[in-house]
N, C-alpha and C positions, 0 to 999 in steps of 0.2 A: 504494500500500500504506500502511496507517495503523502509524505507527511510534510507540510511548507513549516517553515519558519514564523511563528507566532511572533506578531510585532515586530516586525523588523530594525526600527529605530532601537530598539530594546539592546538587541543584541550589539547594534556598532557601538551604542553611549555603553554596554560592560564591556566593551572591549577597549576603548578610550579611557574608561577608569583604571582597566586592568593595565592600563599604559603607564601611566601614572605611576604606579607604586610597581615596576619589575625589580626592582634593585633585590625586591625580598627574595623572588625563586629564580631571579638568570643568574647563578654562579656561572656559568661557561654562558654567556652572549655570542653572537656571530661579531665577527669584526667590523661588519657594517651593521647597525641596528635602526638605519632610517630608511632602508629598504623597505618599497612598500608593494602590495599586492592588489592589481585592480581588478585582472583578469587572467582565466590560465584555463587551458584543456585538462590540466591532470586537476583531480579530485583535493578539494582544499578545507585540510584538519584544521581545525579550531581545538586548542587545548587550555584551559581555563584553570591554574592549581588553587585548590583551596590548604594553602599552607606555609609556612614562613619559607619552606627550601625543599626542592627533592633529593632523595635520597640514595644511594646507591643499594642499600642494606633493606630499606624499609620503604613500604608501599604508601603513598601518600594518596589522600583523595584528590581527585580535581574532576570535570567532566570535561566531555568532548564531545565535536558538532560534523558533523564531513556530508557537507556538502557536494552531490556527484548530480549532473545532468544528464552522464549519458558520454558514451563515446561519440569524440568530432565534434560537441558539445562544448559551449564556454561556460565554466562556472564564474562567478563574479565576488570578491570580496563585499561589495556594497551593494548590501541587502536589502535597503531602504529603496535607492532605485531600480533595483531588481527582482522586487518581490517574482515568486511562486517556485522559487526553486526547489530543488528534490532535495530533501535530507536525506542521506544514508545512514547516515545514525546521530542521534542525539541523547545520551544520560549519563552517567554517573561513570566513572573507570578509576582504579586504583594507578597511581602512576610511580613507577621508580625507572631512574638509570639500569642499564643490561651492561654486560660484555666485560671482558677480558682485557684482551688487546687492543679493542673495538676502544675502550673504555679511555684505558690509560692512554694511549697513544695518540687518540685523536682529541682534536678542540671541538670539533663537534661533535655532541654525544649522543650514543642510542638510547632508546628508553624501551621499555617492558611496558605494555598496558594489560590488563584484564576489565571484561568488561562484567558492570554490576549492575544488579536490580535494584539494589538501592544505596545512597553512599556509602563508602567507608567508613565513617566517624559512625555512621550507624548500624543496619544490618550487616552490610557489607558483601551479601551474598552473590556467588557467580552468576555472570547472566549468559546464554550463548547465545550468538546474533552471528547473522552475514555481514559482510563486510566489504564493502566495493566487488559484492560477488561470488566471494571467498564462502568455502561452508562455514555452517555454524560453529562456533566456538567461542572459549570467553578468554582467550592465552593465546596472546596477538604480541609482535614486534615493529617496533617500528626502530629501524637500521638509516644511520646516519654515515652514508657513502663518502668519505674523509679523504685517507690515502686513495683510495680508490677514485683518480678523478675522472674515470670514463664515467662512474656511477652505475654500471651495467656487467660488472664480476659475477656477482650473487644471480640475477634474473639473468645472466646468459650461460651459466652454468647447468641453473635447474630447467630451463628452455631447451636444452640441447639433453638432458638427461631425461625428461619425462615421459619420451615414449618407451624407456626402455628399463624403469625400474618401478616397483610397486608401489610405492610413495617418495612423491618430490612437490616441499614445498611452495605455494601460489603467492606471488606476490604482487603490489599496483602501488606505480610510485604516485606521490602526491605531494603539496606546498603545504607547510608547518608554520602554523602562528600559532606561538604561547604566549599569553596573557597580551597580546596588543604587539608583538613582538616579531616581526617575517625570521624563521629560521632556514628557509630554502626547503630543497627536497628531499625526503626520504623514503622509502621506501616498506609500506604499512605491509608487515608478514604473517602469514602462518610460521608458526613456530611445530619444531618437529616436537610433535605429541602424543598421546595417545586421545581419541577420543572420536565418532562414526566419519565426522567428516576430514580427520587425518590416519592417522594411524589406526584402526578399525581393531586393537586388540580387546578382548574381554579382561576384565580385572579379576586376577589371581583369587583363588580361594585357598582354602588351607588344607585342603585335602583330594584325591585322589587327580583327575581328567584336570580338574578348575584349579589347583596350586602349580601345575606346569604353564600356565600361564595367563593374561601374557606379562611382556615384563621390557621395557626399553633401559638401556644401560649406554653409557658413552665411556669410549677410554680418553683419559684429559689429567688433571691436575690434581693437586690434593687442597684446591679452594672449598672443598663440600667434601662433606661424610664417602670414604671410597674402601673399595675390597682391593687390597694388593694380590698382582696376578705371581702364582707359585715358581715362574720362570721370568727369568730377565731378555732384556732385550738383546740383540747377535747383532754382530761385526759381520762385518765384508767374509771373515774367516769362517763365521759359522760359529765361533765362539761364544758363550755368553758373556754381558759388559756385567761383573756385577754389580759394579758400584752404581747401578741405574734401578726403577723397577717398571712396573707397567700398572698404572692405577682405573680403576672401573669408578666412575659414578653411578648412582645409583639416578632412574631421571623418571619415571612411572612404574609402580607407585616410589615418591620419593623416600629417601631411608627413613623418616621417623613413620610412613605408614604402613612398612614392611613389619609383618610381625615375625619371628626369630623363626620362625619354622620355613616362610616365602626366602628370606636371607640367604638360608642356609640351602633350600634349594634351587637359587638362581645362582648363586656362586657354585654351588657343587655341579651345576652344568656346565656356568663357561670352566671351572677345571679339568671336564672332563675334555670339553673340544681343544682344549689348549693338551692337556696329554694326548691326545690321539695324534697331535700337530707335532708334534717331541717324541713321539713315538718311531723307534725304528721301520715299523709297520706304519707309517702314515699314508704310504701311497693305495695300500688297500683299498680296493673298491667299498668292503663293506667293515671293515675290521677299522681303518685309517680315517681321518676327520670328513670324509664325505658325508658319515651318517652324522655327523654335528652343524654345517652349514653349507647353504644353500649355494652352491657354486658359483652359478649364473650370477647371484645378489652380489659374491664378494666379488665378480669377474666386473662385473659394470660398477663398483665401488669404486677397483681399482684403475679401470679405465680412464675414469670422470675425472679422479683425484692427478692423475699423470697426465691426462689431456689438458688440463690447467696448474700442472704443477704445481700442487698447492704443498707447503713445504710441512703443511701443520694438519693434512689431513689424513694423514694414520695415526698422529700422536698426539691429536688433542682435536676435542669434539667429534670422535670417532662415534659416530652414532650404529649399536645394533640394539637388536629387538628378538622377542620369540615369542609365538605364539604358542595357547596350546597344544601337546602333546597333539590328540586327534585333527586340530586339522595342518599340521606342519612341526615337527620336533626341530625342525634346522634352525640356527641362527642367519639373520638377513640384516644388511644394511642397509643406512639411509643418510645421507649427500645434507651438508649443513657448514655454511661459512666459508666461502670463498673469496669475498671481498681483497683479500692478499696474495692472490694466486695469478696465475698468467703473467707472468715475469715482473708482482708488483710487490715481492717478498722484499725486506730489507736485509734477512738473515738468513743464515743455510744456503746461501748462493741460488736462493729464490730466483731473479731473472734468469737463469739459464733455461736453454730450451734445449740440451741436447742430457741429460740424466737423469738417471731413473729415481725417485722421490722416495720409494721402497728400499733403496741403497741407501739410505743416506747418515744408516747411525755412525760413522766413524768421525763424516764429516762436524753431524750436529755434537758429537761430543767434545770434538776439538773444541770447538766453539764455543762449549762450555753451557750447552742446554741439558737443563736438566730431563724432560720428559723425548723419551726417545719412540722410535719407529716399535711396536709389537713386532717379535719374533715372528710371527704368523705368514707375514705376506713373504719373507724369501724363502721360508718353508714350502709356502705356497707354489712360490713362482720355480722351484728346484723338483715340481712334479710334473712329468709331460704331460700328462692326462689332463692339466689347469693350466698350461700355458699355450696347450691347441688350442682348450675352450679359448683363451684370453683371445688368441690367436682371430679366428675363427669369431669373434664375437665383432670383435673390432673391423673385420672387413663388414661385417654388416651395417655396423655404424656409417662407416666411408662412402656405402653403397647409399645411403640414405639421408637422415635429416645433419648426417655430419661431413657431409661434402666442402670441400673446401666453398663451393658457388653458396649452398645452402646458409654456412656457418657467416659469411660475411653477410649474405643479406639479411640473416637473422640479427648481426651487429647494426648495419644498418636501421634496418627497424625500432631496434631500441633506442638510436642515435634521434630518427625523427620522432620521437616521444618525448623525448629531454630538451628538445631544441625547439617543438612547437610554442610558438605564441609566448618567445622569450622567457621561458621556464629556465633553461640552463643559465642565462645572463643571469635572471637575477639573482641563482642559486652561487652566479660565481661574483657579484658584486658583494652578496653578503657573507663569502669566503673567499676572497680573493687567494688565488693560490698559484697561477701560471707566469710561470717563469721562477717559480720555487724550487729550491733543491729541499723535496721533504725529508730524505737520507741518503749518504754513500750508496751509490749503484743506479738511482732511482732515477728513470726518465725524467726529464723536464719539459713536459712539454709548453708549449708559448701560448696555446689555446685550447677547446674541447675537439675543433677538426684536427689539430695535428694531433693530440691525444687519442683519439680515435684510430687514425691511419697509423699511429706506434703500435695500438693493441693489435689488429691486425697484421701487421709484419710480425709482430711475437708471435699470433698465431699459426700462419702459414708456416714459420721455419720449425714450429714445437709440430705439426703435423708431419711435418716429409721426416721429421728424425724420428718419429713411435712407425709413419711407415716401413722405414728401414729397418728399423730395428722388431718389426711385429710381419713381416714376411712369411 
């Protein structure tokens, strides 16, 4: 149902007020903060905090308005002269800072939304809503495209990845004002989750068919409650590194609402798939880790993660899952955070386009990281039986939506998205960043066209070397 905006003068005088007093919640501001917004094709969030500051740790109330008319469609900051627009959504959302790397590293930050039935300060309960389209759900991101200045890593990733794996996140970029404030663009997400319209698992029970699953786990960091895996990460030699480990998050249901019985039996399976991987017998058709995961899932995993080089996706935010026992015992994966990939890594010799990202624990420890590559994948890749598939998977790619003609007009695409109806200007007046050296190694590009025709040349040359080398 299209629901307009009640009173419209309403809404620009609270947003004029919320002008007024930013100093309370812009800790991080854009560098230009008189950028303003009159008119724009992408979908434009109104976010309103009701609080002295956001948080990184803790959810704060505010609500939010997103405005959408429709693809090809202008939506219009000023409501007053444009009554009957389409809301896509208007109520109450909890709001904190996200991210890691995303987090520290950039000036401009991402945020976590959930959406609520009623505020925070009061009920607070989850609400699930669509969202520019997107299925229902109440555990939404909105990602703030930083180093990343093509702004199109993450959605040209999961674009290229979605005909070929069983869940990849949906994303619609859009223009950002908090409290009276133009932030530029970001990019409103599903987040990898569980729940019908993402991740489709049933919640664990504590006994029999319903405690095998399901259960989503990431290998990453030790920021949150983690199970250390019984083996360490391997060298070029095959060796084990000891002084390294390999840590599991816990991500649905999160570890406080695991009770000791589900704990014990999601860690006692990835043990067993990681023995069967460390297993002399590993190459077994039925004895060796093929009865533990899903080949295909880990074959286009590691595809996605090497087609964009991403230096940090086997070893942090490595997303798997499993369902119950009856309808699939294998573990699968699922593709998350690429914003730093395709030659836009600062570390681990992230730009190169000619090596394998699955090699790379000798280099990442020189270097002095501590979370390294899982043993798993050269295990993997040291069985013929997994590197035909790989083989063999990848020419079907080629043959398809991953053609070199295909893959550029898909960059295109997303290029005339960013660039309609001066969307990217303004995104880049209120960060200026071109002709910046953001760190050692890191392209400079002078604009968003030569930024563009940079990713593209990284592409083409990363494609003819996985050619050569996947023959």
């Amino acid at each position: 149902m299209r629901r307009l905006l009640p009173t419209p003068i309403c809404l620009i005088l609270l947003i004029l007020a919320c002008t007024a007093c930013t100093g309370k919640v812009h800790q991080f501001p854009p560098d230009d903060t008189s950028v303003r917004l009159d008119s724009t094709h992408l979908p434009i969030v109104w976010i309103e905090v009701d609080a002295d500051s956001i948080s990184r740790t803790t959810r704060v109330p505010a609500r939010m308005t997103i405005i959408h008319n429709g693809e090809g469609h202008l939506n219009y900051a000023d409501t007053a002269s444009h009554p009957g627009q389409h809301i896509d959504y208007r109520g109450p959302i909890a709001l904190r800072y996200r991210g890691n790397s995303t987090y520290h590293a950039s000036d401009k930050k991402p945020y976590s939304i959930r959406t609520l039935k009623a505020p925070l300060n009061r009920s607070g309960k989850k609400r699930k809503v669509s969202l520019l389209g997107m299925g229902k759900d109440n555990n939404w991101a909105l990602l703030a495209p930083y180093a990343d200045k093509s702004m199109m890593r993450d959605l040209l990733t999961y674009t290229l990845a979605r005909p070929w794996m069983e869940y990849v996140p949906q994303g619609r970029y859009c223009e950002v004002i908090i409290d009276g404030v133009y932030y530029g663009i970001y990019i409103l997400m599903e987040v990898v989750s569980t729940g019908k319209q993402r991740l489709a698992l049933d919640k664990p029970g504590q006994s029999g068919d319903a405690l095998t699953g399901g259960y989503l786990m990431e290998v990453d960091c030790d920021d949150e409650p983690t199970y250390t895996s019984r083996y360490h990460p391997t060298g070029s030699d095959g060796r084990p590194i000891a002084d390294r480990r390999i840590l599991f998050q816990f991500k649905s249901p999160d570890y406080d609402d695991l009770s000791p019985r589900q704990q014990r039996y999601i860690t006692g399976r990835i043990d067993q798939m990681e023995q069967a991987l460390a297993s002399e017998g590993y190459r077994d058709p039925q004895q060796g880790y093929r009865q533990h995961i899903d080949v295909l899932s880990f074959v286009d995993y590691q595809l996605m993660t090497e087609l964009c080089h991403n230096v940090d996706g086997y070893r942090l935010s490595g997303k798997f899952y499993k369902r119950r026992d009856s309808e699939d015992p294998r573990f699968k994966m699922a593709l998350w955070d690429t914003d730093l990939a395709y030659g836009n890594a600062r570390h681990s010799e992230g730009w190169r386009t000619d090596t394998w990202v699955y090699q790379g624990n000798d280099m990442l420890r020189r270097g002095g990281e501590v979370y390294l590559v899982p043993f798993w994948w050269q295990r993997l890749n040291s069985d013929p039986y997994y590197t035909a598939t790989l083989k063999a998977r990848w020419a079907q790619y080629r043959q398809s939506n991953m053609s070199d003609e295909r893959i550029m007009a898909t960059i295109d695409s997303l290029a005339r998205v960013l660039t309609s109806h001066g969307a990217m200007d303004r995104n880049s007046q209120a960060w200026p960043r071109w002709g910046r050296q953001v760190w050692p190694n890191h392209y400079v590009a002078t604009d968003y066209a030569d930024e563009v025709a940079h990713l593209k040349q990284w592409i083409t040359q990363r494609l003819a070397w996985i050619d050569a080398q996947l023959r």
